[in-house]
ROSE-4610 file (N, C-alpha, C; in Angstrom, 1 decimal, always signed):
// ROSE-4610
residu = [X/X/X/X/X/X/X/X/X/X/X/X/X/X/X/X/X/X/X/X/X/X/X/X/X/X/X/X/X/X/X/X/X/X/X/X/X/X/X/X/X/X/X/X/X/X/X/X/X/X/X/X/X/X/X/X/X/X/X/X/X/X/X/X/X/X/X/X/X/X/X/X/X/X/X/X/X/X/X/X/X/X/X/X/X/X/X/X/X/X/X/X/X/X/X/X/X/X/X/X/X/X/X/X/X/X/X/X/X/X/X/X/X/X/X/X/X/X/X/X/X/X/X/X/X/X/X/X/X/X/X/X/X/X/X/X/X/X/X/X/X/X/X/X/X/X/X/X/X/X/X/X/X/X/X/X/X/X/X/X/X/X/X/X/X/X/X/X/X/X/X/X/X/X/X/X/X/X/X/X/X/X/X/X/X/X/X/X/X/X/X/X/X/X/X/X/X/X/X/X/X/X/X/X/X/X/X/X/X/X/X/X/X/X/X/X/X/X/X/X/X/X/X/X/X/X/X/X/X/X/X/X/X/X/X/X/X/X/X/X]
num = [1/1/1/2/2/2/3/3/3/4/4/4/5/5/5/6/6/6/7/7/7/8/8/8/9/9/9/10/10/10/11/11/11/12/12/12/13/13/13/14/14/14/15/15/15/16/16/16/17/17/17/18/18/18/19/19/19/20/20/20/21/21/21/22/22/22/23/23/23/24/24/24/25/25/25/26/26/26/27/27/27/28/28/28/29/29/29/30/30/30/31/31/31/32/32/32/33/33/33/34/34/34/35/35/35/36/36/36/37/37/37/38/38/38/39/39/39/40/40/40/41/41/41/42/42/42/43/43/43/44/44/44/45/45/45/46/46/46/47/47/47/48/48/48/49/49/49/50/50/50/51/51/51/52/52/52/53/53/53/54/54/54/55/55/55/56/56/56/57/57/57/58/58/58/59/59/59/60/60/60/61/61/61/62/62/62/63/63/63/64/64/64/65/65/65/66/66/66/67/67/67/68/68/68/69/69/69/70/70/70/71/71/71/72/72/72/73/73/73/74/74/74/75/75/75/76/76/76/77/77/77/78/78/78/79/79/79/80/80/80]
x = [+218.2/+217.9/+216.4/+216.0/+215.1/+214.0/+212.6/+211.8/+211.3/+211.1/+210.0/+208.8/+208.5/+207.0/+206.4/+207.5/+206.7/+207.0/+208.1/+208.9/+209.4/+209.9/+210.6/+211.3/+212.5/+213.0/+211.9/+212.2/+211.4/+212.7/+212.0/+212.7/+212.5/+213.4/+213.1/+212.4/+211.2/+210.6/+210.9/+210.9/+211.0/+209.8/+210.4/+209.4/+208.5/+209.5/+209.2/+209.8/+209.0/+209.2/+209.4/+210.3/+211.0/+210.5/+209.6/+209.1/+209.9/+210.2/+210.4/+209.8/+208.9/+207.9/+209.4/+209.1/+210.1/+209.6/+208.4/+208.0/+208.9/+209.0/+209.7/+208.7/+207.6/+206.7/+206.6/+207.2/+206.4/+207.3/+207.4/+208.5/+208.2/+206.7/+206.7/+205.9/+207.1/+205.9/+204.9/+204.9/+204.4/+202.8/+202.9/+201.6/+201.2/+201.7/+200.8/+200.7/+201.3/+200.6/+199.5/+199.5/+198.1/+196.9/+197.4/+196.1/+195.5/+196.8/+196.0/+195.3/+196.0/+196.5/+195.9/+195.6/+195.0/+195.6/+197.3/+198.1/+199.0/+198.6/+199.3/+200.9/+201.5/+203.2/+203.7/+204.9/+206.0/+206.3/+206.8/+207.8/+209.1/+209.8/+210.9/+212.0/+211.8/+212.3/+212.2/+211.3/+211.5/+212.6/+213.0/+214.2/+215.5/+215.6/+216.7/+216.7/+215.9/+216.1/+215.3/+215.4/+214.4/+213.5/+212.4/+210.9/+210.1/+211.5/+210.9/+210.4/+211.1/+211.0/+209.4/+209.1/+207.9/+208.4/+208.0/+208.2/+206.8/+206.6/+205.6/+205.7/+204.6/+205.0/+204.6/+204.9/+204.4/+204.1/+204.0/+203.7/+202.2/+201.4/+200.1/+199.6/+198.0/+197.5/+197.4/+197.4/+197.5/+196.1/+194.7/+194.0/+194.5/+195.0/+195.3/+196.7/+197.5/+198.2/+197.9/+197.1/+196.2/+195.3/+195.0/+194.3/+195.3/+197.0/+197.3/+198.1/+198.4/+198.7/+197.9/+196.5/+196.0/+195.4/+195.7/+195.9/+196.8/+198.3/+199.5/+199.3/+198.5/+198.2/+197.1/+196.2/+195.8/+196.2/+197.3/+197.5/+198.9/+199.3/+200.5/+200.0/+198.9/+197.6/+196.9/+196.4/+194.8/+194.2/+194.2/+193.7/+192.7/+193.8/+192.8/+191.5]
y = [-39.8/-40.7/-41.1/-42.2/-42.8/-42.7/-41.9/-41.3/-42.3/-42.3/-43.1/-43.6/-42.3/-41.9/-42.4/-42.0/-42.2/-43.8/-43.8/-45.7/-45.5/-44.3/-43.7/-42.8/-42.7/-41.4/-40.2/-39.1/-37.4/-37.0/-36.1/-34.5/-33.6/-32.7/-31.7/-30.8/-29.8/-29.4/-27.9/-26.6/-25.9/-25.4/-25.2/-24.8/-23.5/-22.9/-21.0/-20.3/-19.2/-18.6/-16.8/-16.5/-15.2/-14.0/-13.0/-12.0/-10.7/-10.0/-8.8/-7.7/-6.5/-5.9/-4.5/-4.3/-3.6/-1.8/-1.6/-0.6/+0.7/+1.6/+2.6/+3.0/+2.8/+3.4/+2.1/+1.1/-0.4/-0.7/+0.0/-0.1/-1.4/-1.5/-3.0/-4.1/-4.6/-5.4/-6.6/-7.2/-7.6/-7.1/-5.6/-5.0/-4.5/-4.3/-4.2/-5.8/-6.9/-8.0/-8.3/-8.0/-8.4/-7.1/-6.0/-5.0/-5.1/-5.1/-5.2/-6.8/-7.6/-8.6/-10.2/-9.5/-10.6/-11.7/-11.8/-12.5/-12.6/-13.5/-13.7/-14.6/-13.6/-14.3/-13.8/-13.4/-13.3/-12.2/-11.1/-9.5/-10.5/-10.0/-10.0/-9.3/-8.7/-8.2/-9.0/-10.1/-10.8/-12.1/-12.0/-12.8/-12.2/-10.9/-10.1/-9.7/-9.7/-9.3/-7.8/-7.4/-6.1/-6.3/-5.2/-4.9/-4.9/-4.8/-4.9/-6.4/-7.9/-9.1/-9.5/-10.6/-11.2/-12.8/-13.6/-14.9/-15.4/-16.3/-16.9/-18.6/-19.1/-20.4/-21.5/-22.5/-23.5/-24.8/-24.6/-26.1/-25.7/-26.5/-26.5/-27.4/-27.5/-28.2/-28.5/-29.2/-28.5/-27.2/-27.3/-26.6/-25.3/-25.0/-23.8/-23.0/-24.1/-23.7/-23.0/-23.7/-23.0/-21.4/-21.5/-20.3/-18.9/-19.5/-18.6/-18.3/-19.1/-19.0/-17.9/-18.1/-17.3/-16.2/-15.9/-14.4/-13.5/-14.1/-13.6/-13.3/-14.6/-13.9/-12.5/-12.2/-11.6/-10.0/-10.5/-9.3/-8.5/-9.6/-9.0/-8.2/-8.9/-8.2/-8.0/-6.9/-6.7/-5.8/-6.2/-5.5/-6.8/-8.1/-9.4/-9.8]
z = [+163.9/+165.1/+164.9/+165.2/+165.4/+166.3/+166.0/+166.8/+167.9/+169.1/+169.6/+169.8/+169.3/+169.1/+168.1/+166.8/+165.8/+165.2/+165.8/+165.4/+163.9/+163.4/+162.0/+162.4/+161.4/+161.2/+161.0/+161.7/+161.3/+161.1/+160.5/+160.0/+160.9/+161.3/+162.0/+161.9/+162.5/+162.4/+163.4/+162.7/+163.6/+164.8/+165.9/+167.0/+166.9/+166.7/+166.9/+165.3/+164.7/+163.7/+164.1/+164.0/+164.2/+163.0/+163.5/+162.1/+162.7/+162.1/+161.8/+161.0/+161.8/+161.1/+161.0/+159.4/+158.8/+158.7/+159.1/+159.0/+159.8/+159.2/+160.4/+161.7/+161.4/+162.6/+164.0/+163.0/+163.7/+164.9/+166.0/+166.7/+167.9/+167.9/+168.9/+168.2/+167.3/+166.2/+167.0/+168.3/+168.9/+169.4/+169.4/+169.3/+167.9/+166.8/+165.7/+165.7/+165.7/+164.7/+165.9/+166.9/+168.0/+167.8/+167.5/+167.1/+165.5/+164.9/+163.1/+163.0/+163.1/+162.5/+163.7/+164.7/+166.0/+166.2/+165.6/+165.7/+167.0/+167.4/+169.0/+168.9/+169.8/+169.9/+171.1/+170.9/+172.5/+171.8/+172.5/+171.9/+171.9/+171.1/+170.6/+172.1/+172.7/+174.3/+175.2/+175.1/+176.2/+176.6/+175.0/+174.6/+174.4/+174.8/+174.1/+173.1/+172.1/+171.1/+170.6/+169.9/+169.5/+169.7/+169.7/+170.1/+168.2/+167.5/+166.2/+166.2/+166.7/+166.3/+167.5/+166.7/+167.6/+167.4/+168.4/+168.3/+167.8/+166.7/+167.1/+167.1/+167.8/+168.3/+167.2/+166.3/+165.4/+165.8/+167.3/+167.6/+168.5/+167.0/+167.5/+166.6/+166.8/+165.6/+164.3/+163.3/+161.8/+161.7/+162.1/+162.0/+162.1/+163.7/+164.0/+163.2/+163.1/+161.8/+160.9/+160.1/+159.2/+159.5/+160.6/+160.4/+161.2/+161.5/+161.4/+160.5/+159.5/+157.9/+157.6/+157.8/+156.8/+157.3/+158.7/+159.7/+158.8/+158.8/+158.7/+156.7/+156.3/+154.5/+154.4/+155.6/+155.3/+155.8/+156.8/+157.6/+156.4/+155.4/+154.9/+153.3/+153.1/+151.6/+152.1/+152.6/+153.1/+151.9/+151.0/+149.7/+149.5/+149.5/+149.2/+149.5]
């Protein structure tokens, strides 16, 4: 379908990206990726889902995008 906005076809783009922290200790991944990692989302409970899952949201700037690209590269290698 034909955007209005953009006066082209788009592609779809997802809204929200669903993580799952796989750790056994990591029981409210919504507070380690906000204490390690200073990565801000929604708990995964407030949707129904486990306290393991975190929502995070993708509709933002390209900048801010970016720097939580590179939150989430640093929070997953912290050797780097």
């Amino acid at each position: 379908q034909k955007c209005l906005f953009w006066g082209s076809v788009r592609d779809p783009s997802p809204a929200y990206a669903w993580l799952k922290c796989q750790e056994p200790d990591d029981e409210d991944c919504w507070e380690v990726l906000k204490t390690q990692g200073s990565i801000k989302g929604r708990n995964g409970g407030q949707y129904g889902a486990s306290e393991k899952y975190v929502r995070l949201s993708l509709l933002m700037r390209p900048r801010e995008f970016d720097i939580l690209s590179e939150k989430l590269e640093a929070f997953m290698n912290p050797e780097s």
